[in-house]
C-alpha positions as CSV (number, residue, x, y, z in Angstrom):
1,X,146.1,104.7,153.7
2,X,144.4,101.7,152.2
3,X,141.5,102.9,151.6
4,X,142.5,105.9,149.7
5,X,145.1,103.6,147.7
6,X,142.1,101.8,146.9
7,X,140.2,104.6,145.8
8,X,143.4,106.4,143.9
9,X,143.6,102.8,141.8
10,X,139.6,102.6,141.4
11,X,139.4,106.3,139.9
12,X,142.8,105.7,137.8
13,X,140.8,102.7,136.2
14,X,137.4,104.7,135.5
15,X,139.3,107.3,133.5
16,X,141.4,104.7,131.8
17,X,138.1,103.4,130.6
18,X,136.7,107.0,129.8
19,X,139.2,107.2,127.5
20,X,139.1,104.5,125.9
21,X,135.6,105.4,125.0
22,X,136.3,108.6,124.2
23,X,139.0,106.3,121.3
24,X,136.1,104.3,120.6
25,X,133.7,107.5,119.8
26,X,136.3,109.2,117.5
27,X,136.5,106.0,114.9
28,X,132.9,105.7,115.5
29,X,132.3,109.8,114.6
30,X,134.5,109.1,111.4
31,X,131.8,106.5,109.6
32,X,129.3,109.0,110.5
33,X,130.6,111.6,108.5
34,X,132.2,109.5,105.2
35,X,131.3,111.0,102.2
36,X,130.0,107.5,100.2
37,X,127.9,105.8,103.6
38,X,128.0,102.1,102.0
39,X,124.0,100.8,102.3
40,X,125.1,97.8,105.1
41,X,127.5,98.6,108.2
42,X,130.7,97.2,107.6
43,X,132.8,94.6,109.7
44,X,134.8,97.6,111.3
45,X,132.0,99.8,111.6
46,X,130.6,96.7,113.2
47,X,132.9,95.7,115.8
48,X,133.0,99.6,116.8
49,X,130.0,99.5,117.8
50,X,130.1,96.1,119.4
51,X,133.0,97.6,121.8
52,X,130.8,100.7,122.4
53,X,128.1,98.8,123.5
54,X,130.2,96.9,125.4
55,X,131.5,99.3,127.4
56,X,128.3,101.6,127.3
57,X,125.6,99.2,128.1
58,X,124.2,98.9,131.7
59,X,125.1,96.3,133.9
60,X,121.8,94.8,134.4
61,X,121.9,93.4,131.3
62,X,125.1,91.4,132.2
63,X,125.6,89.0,135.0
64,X,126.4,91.1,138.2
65,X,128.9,90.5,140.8
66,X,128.8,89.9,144.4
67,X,128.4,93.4,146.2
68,X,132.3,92.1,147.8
69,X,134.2,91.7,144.6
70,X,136.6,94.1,143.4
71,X,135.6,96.1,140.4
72,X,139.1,95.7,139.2
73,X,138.6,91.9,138.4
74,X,140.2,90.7,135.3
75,X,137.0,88.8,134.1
76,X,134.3,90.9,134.1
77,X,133.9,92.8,130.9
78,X,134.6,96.8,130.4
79,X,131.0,97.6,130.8
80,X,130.6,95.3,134.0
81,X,133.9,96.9,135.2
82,X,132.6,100.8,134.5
83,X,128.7,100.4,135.9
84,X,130.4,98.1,138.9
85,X,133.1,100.7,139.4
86,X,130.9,103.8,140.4
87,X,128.6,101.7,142.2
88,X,131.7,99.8,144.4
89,X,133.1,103.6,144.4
90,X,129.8,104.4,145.6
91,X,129.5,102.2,148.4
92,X,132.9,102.8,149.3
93,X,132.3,106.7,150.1
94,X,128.9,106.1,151.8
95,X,130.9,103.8,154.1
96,X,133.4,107.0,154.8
97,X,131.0,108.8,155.7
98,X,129.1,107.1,158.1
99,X,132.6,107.3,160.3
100,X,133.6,110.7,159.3
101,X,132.0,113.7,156.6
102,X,133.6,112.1,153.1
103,X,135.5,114.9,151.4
104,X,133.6,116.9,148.9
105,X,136.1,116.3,146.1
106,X,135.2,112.4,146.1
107,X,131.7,113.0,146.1
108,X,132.3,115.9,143.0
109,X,134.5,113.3,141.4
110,X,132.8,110.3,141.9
111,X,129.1,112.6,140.4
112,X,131.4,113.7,137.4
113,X,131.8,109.6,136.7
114,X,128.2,109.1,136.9
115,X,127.9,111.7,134.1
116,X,130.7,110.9,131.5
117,X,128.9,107.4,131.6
118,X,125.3,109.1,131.0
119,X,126.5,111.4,128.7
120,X,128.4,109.0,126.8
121,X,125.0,106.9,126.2
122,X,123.4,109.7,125.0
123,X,126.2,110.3,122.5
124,X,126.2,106.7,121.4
125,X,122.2,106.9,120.6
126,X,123.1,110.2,118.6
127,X,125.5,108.8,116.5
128,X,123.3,105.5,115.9
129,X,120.2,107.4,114.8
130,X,122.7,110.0,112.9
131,X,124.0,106.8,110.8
132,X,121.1,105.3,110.5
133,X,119.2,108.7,108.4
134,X,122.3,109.0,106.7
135,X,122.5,105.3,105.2
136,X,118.5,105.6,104.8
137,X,119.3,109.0,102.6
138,X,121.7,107.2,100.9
139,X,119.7,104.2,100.3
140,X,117.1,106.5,98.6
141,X,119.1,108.4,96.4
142,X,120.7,105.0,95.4
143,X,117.3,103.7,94.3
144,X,116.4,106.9,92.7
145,X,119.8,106.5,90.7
146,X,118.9,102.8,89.8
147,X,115.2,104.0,88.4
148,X,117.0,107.3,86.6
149,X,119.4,104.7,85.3
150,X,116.9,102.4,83.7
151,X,114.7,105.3,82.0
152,X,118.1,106.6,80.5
153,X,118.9,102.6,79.2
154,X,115.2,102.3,77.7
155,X,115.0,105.8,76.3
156,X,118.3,104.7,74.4
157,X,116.7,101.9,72.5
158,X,116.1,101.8,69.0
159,X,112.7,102.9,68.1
160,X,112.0,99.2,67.1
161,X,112.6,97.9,70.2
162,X,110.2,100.4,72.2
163,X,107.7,99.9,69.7
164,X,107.9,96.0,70.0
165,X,107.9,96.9,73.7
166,X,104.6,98.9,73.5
167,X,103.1,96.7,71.4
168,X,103.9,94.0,73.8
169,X,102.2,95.8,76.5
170,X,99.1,96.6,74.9
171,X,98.9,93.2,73.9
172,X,99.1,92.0,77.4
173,X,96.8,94.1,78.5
174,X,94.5,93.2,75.8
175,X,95.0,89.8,76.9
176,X,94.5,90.4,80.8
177,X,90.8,92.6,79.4
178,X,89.7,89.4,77.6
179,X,90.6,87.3,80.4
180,X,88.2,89.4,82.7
181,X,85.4,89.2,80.2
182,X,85.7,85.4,80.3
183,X,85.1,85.1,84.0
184,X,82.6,87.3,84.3
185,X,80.8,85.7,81.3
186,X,81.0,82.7,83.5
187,X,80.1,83.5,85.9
188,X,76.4,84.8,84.1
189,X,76.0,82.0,82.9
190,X,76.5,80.3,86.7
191,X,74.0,82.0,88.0
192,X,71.4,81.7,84.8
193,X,72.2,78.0,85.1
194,X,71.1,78.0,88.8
195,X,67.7,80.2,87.8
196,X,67.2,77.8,85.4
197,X,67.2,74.9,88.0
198,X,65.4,76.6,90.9
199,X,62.4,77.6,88.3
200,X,62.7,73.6,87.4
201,X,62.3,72.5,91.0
202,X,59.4,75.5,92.1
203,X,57.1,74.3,88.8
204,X,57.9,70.6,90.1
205,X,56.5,71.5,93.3
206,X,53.9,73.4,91.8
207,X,52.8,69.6,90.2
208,X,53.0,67.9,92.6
209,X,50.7,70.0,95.0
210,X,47.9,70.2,92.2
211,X,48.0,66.5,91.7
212,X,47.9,66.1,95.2
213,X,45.1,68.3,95.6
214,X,43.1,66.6,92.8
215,X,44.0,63.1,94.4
216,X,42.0,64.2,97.9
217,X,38.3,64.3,97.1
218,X,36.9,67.3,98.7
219,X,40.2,69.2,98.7
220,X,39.2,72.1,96.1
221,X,35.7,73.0,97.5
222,X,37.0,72.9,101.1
223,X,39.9,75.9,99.5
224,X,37.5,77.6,98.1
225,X,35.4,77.8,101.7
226,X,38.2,78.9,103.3
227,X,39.1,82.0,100.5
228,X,35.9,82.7,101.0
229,X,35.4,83.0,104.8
230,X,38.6,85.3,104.9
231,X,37.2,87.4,102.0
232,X,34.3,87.9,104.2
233,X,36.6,88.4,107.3
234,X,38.0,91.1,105.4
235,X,35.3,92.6,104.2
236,X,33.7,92.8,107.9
237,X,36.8,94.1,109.3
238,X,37.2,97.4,106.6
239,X,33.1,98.0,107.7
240,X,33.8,98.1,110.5
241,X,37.6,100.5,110.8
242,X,35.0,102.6,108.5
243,X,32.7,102.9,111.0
244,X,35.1,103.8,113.8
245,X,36.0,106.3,111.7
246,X,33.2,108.0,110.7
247,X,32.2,108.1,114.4
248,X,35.2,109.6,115.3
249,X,34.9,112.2,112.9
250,X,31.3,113.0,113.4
251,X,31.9,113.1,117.4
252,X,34.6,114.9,117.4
């Protein structure tokens, strides 16, 4: 008699919490579905969903307790208490059975708790993603309003002042057009500058090697040997790809 005591007061609690998400969902539903969605949750809307989470989450992301405690502990948060609750409900029936066949109702009530708690997860990420296109929609058309909005305020200017404006504009842009000129006018002469110096420092070399060259006695003939040994190298080696040549076409 204990043990279905226990059980009666363990399923009394589990729909106790059921309902109170079921609470939870209605005032959530009603934000959903407001006509003017504000662009940022509100406090309420906020602690709504805090609760909801709170009693949705899973227990792995909150300390557990001990296999032995009772799921009916004050301390332990509604979320703790639900996952805890059909797991200690769980545990409970498999220990029934191993003494005698549980009765089917327990198991077919104890499955129907497993699936309010799924189900009502899946109805939390519904409404989430349902509030979250509908304050992106109204985010957009608020934007679109702003820019509609401003084109009305400019078109209702004086002509003066849009003329001013334009003028304004073209002369900023006139501006920003003479600015890039200027840097890429400096830039030419950059690099000019830089041609300028390395055709300085090649005829500088240039010098130096022909004063050097006049300095070594001997220097210029022995250039002039060496030009002409490889003109004559050259000259030897065309005779003689000619001759291949002709061979191989007379031969062939």
């Amino acid at each position: 008699m204990a043990t279905a005591s226990g059980w009666g007061g363990q399923r009394q609690h589990a729909r106790q919490l059921e309902t109170q998400t079921e609470k939870l969902f209605h005032t959530y539903s009603q934000f959903a579905t407001a006509t003017n969605i504000p662009s940022t949750p509100s406090a309420e809307e906020q602690r709504v969903e805090t609760q909801l989470l709170d009693v949705l989450q899973k227990a792995s992301r909150h300390p557990t307790a001990p296999p032995d405690t009772p799921p009916l502990t004050p301390h332990l948060s509604p979320s703790i208490q639900r996952e805890h609750l059909i797991g200690h409900l769980t545990r409970q029936l498999d220990s029934e059975s191993a003494n005698e066949p549980a009765p089917t109702l327990k198991r077919t009530n104890l499955a129907r708790h497993a699936e309010m708690l799924a189900e009502h997860r899946r109805d939390l990420h519904r409404l989430q993603a349902t509030l979250r296109d509908a304050r992106n929609r109204a985010n957009l058309l608020s934007n679109v309003r702003s820019d509609i909005d401003a084109y009305r305020a400019s078109v209702r200017r004086p002509e003066g002042d849009r003329e001013a404006d334009y003028m304004l504009d073209e002369r900023a842009r006139i501006e920003h057009s003479h600015g890039m000129v200027d840097s890429v006018l400096s830039q030419a002469y950059a690099v000019n500058e830089s041609f300028s110096a390395q055709r300085e420092t090649l005829a500088s070399i240039n010098r130096r090697i022909v004063a050097a060259a006049s300095h070594v006695p001997g220097i210029n003939s022995l250039v002039g040997r060496i030009g002409a040994r490889k003109r004559r190298d050259s000259i030897m080696l065309a005779a003689l790809i000619a001759t291949c040549l002709v061979a191989l076409l007379y031969f062939r």
